[in-house]
DRENDO-1510 file (C-alpha; in Angstrom, 1 decimal, always signed):
<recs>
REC; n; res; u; v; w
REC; 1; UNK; +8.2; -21.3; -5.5 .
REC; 2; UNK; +11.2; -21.0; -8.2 .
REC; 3; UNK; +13.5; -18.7; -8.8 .
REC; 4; UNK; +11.4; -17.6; -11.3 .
REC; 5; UNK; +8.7; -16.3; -9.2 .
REC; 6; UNK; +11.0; -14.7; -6.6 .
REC; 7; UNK; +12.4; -12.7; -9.2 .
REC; 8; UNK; +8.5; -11.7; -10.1 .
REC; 9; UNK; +8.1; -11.1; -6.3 .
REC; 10; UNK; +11.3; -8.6; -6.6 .
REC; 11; UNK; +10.6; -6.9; -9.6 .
REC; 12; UNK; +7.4; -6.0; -8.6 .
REC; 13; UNK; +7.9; -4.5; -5.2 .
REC; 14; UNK; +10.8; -2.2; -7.2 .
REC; 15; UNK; +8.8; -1.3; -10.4 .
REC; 16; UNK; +5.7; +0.1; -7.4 .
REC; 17; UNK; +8.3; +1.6; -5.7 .
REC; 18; UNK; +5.9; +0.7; -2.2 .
REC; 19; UNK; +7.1; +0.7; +1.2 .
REC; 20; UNK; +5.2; -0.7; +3.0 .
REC; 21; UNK; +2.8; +2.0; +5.2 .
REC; 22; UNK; +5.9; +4.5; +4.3 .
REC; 23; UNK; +4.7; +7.5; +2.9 .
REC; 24; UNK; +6.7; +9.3; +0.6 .
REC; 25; UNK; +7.1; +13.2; +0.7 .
REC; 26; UNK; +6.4; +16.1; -2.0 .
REC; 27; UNK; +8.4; +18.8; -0.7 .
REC; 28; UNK; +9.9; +19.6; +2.6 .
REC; 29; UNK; +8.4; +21.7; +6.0 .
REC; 30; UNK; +7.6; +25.1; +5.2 .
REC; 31; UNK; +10.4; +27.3; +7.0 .
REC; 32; UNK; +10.2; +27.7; +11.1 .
REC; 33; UNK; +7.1; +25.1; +10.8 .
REC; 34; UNK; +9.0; +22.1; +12.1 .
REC; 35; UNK; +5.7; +20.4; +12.4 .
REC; 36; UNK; +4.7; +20.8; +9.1 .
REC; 37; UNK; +2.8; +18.3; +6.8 .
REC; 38; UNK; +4.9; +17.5; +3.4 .
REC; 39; UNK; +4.3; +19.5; +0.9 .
REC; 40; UNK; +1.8; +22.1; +2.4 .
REC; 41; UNK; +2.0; +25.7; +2.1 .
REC; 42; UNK; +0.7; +27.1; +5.4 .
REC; 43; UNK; +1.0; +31.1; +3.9 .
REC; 44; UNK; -2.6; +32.6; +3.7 .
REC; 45; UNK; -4.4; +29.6; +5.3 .
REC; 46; UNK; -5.3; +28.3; +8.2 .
REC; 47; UNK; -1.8; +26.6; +10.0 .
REC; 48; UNK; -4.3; +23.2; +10.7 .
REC; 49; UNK; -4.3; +23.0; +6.7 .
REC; 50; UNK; -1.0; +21.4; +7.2 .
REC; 51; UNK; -2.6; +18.3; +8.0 .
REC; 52; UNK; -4.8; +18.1; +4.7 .
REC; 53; UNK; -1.9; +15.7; +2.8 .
REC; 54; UNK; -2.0; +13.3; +5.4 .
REC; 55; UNK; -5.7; +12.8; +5.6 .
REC; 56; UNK; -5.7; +12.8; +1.6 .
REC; 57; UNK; -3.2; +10.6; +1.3 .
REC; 58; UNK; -2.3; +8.6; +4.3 .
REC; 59; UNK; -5.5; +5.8; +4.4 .
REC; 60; UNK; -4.9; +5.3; +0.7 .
REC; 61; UNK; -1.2; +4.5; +0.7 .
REC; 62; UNK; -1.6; +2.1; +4.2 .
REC; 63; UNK; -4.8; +0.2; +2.7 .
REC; 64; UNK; -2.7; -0.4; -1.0 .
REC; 65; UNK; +0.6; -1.3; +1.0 .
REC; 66; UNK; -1.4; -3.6; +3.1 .
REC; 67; UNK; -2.5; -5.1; -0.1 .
REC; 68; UNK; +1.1; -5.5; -1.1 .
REC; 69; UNK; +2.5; -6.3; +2.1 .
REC; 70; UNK; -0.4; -9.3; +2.0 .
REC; 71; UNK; +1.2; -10.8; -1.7 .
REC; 72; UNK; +4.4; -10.2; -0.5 .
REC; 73; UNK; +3.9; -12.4; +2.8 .
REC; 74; UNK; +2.4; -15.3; +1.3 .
REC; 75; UNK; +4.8; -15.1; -1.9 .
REC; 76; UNK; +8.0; -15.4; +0.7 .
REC; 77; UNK; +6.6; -18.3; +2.6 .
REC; 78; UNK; +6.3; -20.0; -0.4 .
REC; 79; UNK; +10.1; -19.7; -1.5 .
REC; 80; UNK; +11.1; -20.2; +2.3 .
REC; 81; UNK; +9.5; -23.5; +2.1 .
REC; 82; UNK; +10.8; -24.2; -2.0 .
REC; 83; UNK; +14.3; -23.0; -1.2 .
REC; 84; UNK; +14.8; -24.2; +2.7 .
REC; 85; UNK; +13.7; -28.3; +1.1 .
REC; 86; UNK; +10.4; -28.2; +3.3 .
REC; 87; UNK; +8.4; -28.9; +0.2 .
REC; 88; UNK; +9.8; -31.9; +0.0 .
REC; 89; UNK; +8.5; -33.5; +3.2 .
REC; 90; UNK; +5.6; -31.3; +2.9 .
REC; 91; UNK; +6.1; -29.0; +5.5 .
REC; 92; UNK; +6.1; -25.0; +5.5 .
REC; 93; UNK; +8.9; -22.6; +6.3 .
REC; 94; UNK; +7.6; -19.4; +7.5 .
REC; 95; UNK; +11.0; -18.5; +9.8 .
REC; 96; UNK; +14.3; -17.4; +8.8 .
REC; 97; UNK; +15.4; -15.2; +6.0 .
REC; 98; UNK; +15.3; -14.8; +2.4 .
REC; 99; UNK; +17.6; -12.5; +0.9 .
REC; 100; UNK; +18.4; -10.8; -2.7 .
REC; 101; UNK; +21.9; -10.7; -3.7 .
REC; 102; UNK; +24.0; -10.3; -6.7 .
REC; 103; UNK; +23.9; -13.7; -7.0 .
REC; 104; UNK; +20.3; -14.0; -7.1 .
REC; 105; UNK; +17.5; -15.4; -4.1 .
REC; 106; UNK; +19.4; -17.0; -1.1 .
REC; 107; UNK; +17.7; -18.7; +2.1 .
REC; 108; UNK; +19.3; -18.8; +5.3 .
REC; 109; UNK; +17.5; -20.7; +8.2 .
REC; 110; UNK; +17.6; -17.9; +11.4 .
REC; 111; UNK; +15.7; -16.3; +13.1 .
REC; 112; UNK; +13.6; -18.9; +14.2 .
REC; 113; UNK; +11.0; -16.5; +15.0 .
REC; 114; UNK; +9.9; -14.4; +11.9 .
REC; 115; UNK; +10.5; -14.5; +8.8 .
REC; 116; UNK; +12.7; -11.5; +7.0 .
REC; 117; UNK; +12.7; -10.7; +3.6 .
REC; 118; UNK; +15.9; -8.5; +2.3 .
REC; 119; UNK; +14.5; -6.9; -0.6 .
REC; 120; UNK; +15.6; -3.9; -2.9 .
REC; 121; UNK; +17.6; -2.1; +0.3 .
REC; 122; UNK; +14.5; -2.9; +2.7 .
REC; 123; UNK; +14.2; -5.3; +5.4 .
REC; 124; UNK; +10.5; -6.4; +6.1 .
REC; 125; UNK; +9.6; -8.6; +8.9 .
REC; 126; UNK; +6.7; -10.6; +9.2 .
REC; 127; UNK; +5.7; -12.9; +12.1 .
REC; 128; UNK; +2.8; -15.1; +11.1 .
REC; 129; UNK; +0.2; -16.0; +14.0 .
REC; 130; UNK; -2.6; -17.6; +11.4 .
REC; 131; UNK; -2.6; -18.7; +7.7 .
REC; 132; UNK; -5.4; -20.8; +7.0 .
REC; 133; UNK; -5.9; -21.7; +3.0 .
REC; 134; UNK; -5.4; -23.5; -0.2 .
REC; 135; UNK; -2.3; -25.6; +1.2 .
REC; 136; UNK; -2.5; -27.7; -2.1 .
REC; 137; UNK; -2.2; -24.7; -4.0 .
REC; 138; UNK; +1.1; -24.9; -6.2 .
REC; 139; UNK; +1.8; -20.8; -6.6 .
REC; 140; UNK; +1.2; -18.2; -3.9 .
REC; 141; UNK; -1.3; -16.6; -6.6 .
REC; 142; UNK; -3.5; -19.8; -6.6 .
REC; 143; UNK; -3.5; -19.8; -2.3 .
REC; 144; UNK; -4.3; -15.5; -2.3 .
REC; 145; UNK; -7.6; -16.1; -5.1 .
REC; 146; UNK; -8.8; -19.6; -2.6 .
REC; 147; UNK; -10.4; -18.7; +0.3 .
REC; 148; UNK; -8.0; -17.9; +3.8 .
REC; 149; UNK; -7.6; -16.6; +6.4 .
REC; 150; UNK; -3.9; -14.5; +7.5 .
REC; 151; UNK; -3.0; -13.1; +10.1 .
REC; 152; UNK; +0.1; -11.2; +10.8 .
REC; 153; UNK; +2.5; -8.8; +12.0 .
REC; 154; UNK; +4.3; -6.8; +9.6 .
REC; 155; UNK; +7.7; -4.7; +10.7 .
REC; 156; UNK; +10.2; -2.4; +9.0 .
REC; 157; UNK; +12.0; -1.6; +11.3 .
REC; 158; UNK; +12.6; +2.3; +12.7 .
REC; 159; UNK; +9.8; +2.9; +9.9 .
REC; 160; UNK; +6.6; +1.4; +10.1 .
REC; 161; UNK; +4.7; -1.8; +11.9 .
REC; 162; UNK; +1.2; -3.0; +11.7 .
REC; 163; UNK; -1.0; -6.1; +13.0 .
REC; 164; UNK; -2.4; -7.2; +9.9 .
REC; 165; UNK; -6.1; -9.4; +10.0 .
REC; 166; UNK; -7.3; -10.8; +6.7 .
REC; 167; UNK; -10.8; -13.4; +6.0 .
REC; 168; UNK; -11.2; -13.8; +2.5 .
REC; 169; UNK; -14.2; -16.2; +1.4 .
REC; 170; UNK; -13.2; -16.2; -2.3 .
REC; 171; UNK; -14.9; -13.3; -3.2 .
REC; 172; UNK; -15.9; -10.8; -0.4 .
REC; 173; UNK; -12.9; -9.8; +2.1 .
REC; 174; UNK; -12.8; -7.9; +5.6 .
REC; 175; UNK; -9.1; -7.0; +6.0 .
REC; 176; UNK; -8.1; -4.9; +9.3 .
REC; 177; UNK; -4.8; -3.1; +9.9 .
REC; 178; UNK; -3.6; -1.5; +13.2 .
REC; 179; UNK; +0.0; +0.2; +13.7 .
REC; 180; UNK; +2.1; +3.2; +13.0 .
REC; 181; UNK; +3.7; +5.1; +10.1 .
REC; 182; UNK; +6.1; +7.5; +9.7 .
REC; 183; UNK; +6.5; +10.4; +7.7 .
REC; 184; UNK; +9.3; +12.8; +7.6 .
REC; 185; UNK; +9.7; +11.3; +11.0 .
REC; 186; UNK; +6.7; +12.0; +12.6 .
REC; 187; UNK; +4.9; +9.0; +13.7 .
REC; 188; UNK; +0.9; +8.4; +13.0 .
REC; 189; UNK; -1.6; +5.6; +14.6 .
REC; 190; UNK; -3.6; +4.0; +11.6 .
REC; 191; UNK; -6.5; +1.5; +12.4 .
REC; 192; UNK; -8.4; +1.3; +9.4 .
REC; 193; UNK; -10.7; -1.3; +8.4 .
REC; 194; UNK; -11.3; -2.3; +4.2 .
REC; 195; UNK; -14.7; -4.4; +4.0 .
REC; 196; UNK; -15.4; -5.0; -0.3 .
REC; 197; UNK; -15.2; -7.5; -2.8 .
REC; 198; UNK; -13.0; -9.1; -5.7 .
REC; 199; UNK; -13.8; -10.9; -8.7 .
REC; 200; UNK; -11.8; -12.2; -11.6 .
REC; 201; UNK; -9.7; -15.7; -13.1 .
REC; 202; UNK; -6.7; -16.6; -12.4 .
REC; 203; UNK; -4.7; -19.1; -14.0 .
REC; 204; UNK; -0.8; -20.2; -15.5 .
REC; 205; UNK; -0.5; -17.2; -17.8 .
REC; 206; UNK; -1.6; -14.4; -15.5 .
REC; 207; UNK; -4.6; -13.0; -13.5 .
REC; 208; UNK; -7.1; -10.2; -14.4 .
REC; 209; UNK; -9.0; -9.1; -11.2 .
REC; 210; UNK; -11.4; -6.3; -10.1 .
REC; 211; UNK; -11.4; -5.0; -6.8 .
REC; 212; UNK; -14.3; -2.8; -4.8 .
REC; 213; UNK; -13.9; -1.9; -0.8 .
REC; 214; UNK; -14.7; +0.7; +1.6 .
REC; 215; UNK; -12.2; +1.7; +4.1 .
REC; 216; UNK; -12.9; +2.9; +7.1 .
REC; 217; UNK; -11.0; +3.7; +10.9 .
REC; 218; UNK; -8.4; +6.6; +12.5 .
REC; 219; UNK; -5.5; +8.0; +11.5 .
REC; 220; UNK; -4.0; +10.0; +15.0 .
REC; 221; UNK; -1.0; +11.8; +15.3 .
REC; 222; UNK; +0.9; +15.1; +15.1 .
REC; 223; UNK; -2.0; +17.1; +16.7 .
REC; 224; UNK; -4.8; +15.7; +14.3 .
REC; 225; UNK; -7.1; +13.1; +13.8 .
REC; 226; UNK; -8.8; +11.9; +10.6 .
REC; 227; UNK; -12.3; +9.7; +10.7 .
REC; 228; UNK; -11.7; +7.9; +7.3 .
REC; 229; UNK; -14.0; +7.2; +4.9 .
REC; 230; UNK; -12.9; +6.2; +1.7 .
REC; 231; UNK; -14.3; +4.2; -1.5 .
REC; 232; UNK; -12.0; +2.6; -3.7 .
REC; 233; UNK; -12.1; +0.3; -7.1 .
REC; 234; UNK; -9.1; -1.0; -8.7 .
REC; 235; UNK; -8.3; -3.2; -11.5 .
REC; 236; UNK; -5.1; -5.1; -12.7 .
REC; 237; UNK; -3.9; -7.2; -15.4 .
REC; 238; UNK; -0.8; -9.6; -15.5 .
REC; 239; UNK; +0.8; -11.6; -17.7 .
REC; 240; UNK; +2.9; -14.0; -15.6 .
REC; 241; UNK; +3.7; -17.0; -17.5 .
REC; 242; UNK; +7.0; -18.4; -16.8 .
REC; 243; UNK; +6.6; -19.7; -20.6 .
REC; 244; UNK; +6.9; -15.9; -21.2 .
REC; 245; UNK; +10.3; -14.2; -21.5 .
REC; 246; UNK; +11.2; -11.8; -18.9 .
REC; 247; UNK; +10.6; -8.5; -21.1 .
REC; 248; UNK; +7.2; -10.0; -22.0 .
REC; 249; UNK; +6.1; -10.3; -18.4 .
REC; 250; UNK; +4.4; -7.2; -17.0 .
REC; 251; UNK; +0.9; -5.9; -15.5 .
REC; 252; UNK; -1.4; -2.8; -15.6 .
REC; 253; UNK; -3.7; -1.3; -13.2 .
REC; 254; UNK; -5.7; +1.3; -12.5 .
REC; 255; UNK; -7.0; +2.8; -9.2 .
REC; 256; UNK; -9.9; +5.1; -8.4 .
REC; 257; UNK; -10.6; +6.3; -5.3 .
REC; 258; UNK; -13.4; +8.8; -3.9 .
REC; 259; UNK; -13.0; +10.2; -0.3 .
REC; 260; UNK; -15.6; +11.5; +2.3 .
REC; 261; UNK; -13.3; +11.7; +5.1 .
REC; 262; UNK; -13.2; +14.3; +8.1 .
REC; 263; UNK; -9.8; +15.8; +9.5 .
REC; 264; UNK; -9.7; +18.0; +13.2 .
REC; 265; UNK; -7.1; +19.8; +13.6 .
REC; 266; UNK; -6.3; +22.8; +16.3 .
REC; 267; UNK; -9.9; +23.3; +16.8 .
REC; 268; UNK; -11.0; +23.2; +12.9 .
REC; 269; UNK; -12.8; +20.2; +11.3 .
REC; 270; UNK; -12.2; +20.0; +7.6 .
REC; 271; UNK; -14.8; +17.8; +5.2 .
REC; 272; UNK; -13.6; +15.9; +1.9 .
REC; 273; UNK; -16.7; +16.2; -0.3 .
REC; 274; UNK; -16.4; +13.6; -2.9 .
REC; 275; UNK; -12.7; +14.3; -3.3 .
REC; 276; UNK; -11.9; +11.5; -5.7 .
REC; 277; UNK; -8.1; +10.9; -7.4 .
REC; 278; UNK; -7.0; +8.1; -10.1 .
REC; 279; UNK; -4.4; +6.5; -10.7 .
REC; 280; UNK; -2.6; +4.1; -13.6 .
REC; 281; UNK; +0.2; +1.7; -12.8 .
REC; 282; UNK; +2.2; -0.5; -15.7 .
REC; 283; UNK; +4.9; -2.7; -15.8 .
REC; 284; UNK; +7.0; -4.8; -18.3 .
REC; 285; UNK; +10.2; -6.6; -18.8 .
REC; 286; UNK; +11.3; -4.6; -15.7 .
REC; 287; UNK; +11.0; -1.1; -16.4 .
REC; 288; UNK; +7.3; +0.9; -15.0 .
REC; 289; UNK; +5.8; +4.0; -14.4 .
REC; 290; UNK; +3.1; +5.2; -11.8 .
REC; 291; UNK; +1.1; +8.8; -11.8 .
REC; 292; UNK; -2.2; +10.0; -11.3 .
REC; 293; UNK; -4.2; +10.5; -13.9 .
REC; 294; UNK; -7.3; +12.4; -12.9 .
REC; 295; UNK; -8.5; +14.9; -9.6 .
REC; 296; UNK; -11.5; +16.4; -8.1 .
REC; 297; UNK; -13.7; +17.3; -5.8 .
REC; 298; UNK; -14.0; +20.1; -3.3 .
REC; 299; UNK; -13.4; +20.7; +0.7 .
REC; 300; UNK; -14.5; +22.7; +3.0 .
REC; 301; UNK; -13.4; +24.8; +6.1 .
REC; 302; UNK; -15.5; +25.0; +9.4 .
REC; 303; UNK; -18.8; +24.5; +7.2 .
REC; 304; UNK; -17.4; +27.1; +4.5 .
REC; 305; UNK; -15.9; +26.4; +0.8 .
REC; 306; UNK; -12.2; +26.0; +1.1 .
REC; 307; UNK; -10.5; +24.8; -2.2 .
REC; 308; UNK; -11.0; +22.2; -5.0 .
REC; 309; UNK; -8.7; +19.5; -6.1 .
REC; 310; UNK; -7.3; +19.6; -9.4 .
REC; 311; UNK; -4.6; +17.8; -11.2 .
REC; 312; UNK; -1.5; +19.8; -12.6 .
REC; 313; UNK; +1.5; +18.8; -14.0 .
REC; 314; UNK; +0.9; +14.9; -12.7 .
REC; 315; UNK; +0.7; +16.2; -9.1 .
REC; 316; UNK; -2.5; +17.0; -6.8 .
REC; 317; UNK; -3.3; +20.7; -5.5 .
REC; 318; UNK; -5.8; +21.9; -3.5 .
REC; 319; UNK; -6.7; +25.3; -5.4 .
REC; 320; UNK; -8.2; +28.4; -2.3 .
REC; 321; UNK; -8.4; +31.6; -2.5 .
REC; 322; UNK; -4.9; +32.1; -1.0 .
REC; 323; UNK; -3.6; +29.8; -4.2 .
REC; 324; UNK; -2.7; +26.2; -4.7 .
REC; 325; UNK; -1.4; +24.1; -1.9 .
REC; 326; UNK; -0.4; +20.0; -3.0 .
REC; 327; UNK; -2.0; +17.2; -1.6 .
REC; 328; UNK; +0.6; +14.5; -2.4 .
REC; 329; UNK; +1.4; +12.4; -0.2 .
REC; 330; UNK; +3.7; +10.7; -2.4 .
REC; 331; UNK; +4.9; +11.8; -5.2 .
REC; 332; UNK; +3.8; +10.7; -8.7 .
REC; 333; UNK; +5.5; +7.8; -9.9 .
REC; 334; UNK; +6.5; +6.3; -6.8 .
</recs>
């Protein structure tokens, strides 16, 4: 990998803004409710509400960081092994650390047990236990669209870890992920499960891909469980040439998601009844922007109507009787 393509590596994990399996918050706990889910208003509804914004929001943000985390693996091995001179007796580097400083991309050869990647304030750990694939491949692009198999564990530490499984057959993919989040310092169990497709081309200029899965699993923690069940399509365009200039290098997506999923909480069992959200992504020559675009859907209550989801001001409510409550998980634009 050149410098080139670490830089691409860096500037798009900043312009995403993801941490990976870190959710963001909305707004803080409601007042004397210590406990409280970000963002939710617990005055006039049920207190297990709280736990709505997780179950919206969790599964999606874990199953797209997971699909960063995956790039972002395979991307450092590949400038471990470029910058550490393995390349040139064909051998990989998937130990030690690569690091972004003023100065640009530097390589340092410990630990000799994982591989850590210092990247926009973050530190990500990865310890690789299986990556089967295109070894030939001359990108890390070219050895994600070839058939493989990955295995991993993926740490940042004090935040979030996760086991992550991936088979890809060069179309259809069945990825799992197993670990813990945090959010506003409360700690959930995810083990979710994404089982789809991709199709597109690939080649020196950029890749144009679309993307269809289900995901499925648990999210535990804080008093509530979810039983996810999610369907999600997204599409991307990039423009990655290193013939290009830097401000003419960029990439779009969009993601739609619809979600059937079922939350228990305190004794009540809330049902997401086609609750879908969308959301656009864009990048170029380093600067971006993130929202989401469009809402709906409805949920309900112990069997009863409860509220609808509807988009305002670029953020997600969840519109009852007792008025809106938001549904972010993380905030627009991040």
């Amino acid at each position: 990998m050149t410098p080139i393509e670490l830089v691409r590596l860096a500037g798009l994990a900043a312009i995403v803004g993801l941490t990976f399996l870190q959710v963001g918050c909305g707004g803080g706990d409601e007042p004397g409710n210590a406990n409280a889910a970000p963002g939710a208003s617990t005055t006039g509804v049920p207190d297990s509400a709280r736990h709505l914004p997780i179950a919206y929001g969790l599964p999606r943000v874990v199953s797209l960081n997971a699909y960063m985390s995956r790039a972002m693996v395979v991307q450092a091995v590949y400038g471990a092994t470029q910058m550490s001179g393995s390349a040139a007796f064909g051998q990989i580097t998937n130990t030690g650390t690569l690091a972004q400083t003023p100065a640009g991309w530097q390589y340092a050869p410990t630990p000799a047990d994982k591989l850590v990647v210092q990247l926009g304030g973050q530190t990500h750990e990865f310890v690789i236990r299986q990556a089967q694939g295109n070894m030939q491949s001359p990108t890390p692009e070219g050895w994600l669209m070839s058939p493989h198999v990955l295995s991993y564990r993926h740490t940042v530490p004090g935040v979030a870890e996760a086991d992550i499984n991936a088979q890809f057959d060069g179309q259809r993919f069945d990825v799992t992920v197993v670990g813990w989040s945090t959010v506003q310092g409360q700690r959930y169990d995810v083990n979710l499960r994404a089982v789809g497709a991709t199709v597109g081309q690939y080649d020196a200029s950029g890749q144009e891909t679309r993307t269809e899965y289900a995901v499925t699993g648990k999210v535990t923690g804080n008093g509530m469980d979810v039983d996810v069940n999610e369907q999600h399509v997204s599409t991307m365009a990039a423009a990655s040439s290193t013939r290009l200039l830097p401000s003419q290098r960029g990439f779009a997506s969009r993601f739609h998601g619809t979600i059937n999923s079922i939350l228990h909480a305190g004794g009540d069992t809330y049902v997401f009844q086609n609750v879908t959200v969308t959301t656009d992504q864009s990048a170029k020559g380093g600067n971006g922007n993130a929202g989401v675009v469009e809402a709906g859907g409805q949920i309900t209550h112990n069997g009863q109507p409860f509220g609808a989801c509807v988009l305002q001001g670029g953020q997600v409510f969840l519109q009852t009787t007792a008025g809106a409550m938001p549904l972010d998980v993380v905030p627009s634009g991040q």
